[in-house]
MDTraj code that builds the backbone (N, CA, C; nanometers):
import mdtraj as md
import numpy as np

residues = "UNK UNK UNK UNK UNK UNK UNK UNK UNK UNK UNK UNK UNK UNK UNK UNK UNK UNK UNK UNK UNK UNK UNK UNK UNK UNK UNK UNK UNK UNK UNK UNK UNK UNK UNK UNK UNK UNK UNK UNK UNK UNK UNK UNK UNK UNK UNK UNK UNK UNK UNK UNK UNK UNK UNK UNK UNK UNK UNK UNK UNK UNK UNK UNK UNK UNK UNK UNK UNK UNK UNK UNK UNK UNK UNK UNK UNK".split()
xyz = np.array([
    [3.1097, 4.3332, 13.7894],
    [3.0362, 4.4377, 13.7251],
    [3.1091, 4.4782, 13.5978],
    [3.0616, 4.4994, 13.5128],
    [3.0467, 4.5437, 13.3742],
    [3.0613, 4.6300, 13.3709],
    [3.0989, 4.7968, 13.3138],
    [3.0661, 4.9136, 13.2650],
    [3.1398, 4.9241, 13.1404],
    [3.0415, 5.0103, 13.0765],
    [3.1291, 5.0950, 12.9190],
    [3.1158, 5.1807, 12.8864],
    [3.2049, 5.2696, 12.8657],
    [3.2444, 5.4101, 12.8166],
    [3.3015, 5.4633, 12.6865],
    [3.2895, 5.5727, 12.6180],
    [3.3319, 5.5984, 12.4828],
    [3.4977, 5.6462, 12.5542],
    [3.5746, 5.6595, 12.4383],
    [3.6884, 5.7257, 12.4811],
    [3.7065, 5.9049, 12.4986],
    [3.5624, 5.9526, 12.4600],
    [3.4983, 6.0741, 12.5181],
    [3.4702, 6.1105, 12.6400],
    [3.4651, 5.9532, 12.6986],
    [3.4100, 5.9522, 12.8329],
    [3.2121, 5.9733, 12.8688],
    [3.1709, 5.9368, 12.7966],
    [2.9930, 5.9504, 12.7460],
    [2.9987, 5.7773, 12.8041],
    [2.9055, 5.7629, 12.8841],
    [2.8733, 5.6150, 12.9585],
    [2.7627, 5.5989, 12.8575],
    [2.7965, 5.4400, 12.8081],
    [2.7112, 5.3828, 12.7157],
    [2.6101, 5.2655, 12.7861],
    [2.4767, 5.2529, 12.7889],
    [2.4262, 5.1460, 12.8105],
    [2.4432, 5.0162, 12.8239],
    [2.4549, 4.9497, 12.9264],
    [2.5088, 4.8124, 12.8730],
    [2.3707, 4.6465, 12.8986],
    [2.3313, 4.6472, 12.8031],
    [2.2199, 4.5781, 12.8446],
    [2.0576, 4.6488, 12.9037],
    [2.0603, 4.7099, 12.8027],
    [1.9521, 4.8383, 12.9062],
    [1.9505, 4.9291, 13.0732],
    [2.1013, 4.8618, 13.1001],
    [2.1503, 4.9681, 13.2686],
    [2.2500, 5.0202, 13.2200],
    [2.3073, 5.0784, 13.3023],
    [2.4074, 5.1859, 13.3276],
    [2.5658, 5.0784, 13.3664],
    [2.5270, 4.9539, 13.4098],
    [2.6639, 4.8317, 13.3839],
    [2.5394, 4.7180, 13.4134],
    [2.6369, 4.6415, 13.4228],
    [2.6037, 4.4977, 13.3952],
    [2.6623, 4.3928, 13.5355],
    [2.5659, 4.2931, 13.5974],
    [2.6319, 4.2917, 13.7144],
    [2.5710, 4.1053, 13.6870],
    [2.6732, 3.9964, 13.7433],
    [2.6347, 3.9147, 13.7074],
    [2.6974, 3.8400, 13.8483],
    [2.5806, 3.7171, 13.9416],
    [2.6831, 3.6487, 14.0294],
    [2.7574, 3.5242, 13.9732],
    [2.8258, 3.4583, 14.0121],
    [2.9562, 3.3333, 13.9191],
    [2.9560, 3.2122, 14.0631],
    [2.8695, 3.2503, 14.1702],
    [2.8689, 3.1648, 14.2689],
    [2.9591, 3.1825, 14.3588],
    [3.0122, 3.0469, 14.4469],
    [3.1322, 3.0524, 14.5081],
    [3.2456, 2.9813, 14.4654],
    [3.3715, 3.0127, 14.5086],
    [3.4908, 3.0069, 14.4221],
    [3.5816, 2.9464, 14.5792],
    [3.6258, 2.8130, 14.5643],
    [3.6969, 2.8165, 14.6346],
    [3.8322, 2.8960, 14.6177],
    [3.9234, 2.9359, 14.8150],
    [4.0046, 3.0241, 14.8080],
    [4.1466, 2.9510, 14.7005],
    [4.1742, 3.0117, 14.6116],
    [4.3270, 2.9993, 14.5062],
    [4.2733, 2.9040, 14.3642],
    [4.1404, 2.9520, 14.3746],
    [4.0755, 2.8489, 14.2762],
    [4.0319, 2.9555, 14.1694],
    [4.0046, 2.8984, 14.0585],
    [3.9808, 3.0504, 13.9531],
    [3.8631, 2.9568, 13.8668],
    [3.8138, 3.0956, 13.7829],
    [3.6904, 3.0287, 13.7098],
    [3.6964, 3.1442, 13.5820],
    [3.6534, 3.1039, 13.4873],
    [3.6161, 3.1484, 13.3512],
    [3.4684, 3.1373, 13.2788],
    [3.4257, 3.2763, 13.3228],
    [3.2631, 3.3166, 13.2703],
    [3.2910, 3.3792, 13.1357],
    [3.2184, 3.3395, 13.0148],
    [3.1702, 3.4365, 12.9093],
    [3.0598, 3.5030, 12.9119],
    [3.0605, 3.6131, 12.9423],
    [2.9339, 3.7046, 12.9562],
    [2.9026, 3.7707, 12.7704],
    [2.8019, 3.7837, 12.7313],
    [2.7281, 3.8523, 12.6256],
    [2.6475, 3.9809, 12.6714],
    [2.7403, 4.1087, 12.6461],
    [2.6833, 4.2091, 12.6935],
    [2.6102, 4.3188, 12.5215],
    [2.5642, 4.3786, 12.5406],
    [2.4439, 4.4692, 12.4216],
    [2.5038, 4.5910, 12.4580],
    [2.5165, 4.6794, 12.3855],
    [2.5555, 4.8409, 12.3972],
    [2.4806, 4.8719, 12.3130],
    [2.4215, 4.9769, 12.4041],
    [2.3325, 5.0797, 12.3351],
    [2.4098, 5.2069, 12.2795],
    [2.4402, 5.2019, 12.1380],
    [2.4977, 5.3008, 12.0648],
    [2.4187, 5.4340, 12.0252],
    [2.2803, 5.4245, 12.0270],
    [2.1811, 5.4982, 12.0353],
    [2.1791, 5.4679, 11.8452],
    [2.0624, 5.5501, 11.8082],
    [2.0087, 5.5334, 11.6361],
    [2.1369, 5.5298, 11.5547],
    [2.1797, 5.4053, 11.4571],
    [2.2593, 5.3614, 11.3988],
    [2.3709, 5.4077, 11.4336],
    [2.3795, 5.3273, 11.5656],
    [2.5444, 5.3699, 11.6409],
    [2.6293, 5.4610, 11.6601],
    [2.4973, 5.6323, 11.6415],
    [2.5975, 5.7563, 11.6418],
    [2.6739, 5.7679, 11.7831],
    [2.6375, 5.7251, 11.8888],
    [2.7068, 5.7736, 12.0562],
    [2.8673, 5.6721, 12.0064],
    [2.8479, 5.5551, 11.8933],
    [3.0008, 5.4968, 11.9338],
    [3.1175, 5.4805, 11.7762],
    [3.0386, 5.4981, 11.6733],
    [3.1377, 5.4746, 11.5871],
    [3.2168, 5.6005, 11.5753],
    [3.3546, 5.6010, 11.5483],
    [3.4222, 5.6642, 11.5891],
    [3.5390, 5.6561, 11.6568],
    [3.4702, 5.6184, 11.8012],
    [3.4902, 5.6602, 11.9154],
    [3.6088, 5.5091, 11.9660],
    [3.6512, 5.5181, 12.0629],
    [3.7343, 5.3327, 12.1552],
    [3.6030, 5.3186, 12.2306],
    [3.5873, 5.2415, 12.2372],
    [3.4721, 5.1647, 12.3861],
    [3.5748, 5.1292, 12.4685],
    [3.5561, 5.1539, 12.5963],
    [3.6447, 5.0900, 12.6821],
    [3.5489, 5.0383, 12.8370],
    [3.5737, 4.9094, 12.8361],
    [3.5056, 4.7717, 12.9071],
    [3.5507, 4.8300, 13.0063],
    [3.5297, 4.8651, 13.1558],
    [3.5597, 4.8139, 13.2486],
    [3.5070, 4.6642, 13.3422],
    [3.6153, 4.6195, 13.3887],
    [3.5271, 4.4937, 13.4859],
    [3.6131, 4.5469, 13.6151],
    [3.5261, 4.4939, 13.6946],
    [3.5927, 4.4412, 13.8317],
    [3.4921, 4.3036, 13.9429],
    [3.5733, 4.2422, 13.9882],
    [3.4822, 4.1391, 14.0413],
    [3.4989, 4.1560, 14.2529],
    [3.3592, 4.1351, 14.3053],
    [3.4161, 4.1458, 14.4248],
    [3.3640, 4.0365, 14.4722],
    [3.4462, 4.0210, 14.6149],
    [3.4021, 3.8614, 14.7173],
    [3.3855, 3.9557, 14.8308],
    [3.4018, 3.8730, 14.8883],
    [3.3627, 3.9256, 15.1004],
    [3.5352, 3.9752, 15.1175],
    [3.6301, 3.9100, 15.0647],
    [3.7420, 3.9474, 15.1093],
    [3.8078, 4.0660, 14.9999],
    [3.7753, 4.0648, 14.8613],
    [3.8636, 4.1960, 14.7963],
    [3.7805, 4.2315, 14.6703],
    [3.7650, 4.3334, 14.6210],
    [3.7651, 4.3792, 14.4495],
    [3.8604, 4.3915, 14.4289],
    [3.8732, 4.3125, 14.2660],
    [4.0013, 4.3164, 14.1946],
    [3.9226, 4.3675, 14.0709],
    [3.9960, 4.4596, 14.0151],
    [3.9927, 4.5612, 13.8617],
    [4.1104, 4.4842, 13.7665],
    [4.0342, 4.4663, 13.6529],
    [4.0686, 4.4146, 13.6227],
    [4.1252, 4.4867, 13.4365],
    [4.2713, 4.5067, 13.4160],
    [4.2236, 4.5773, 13.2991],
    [4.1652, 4.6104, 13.2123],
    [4.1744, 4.7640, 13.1396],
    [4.0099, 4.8108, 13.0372],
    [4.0734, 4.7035, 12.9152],
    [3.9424, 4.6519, 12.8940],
    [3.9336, 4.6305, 12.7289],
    [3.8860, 4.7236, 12.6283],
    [3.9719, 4.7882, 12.5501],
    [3.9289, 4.8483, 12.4357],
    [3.8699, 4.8063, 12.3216],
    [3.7990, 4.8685, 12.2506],
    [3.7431, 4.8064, 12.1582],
    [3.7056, 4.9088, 12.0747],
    [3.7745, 4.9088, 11.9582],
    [3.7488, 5.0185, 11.8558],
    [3.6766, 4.9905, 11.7474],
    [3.5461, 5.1277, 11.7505],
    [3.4062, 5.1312, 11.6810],
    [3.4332, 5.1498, 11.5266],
])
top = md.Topology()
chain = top.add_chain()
for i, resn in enumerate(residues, 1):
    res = top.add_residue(resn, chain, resSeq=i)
    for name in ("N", "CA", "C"):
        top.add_atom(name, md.element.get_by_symbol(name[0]), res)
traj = md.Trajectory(xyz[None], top)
């Protein structure tokens, strides 16, 4: 799952929801994989909710056995 936030803390759209949730299949166990996702933020009318502001990405991914969080990416507007 996806989410993004201003560094105000104001939750920004991501793709027309509230996060972004994508499945990657199955992964064998000690095996790893690398998805590029293309996500859209809704800044609202000429990007007043984000310029300014840090965006900060959260991810985290879950299986049957754990969620792992994974550090914020910042990204300054």
């Amino acid at each position: 799952m996806l989410a993004l936030r201003t560094d105000a803390g104001e939750s920004i759209p991501v793709n027309s929801g509230p996060s972004f949730q994508r499945c990657i299949g199955d992964i064998p166990g000690g095996a790893s994989r690398t998805e590029t996702v293309q996500v859209t933020a809704d800044c609202g009318l000429l990007a007043s909710r984000c310029i300014g502001h840090t965006l900060i990405l959260r991810t985290h991914v879950t299986s049957r056995e754990a969620t792992q969080e994974f550090p914020d990416t910042l990204i300054s507007v």
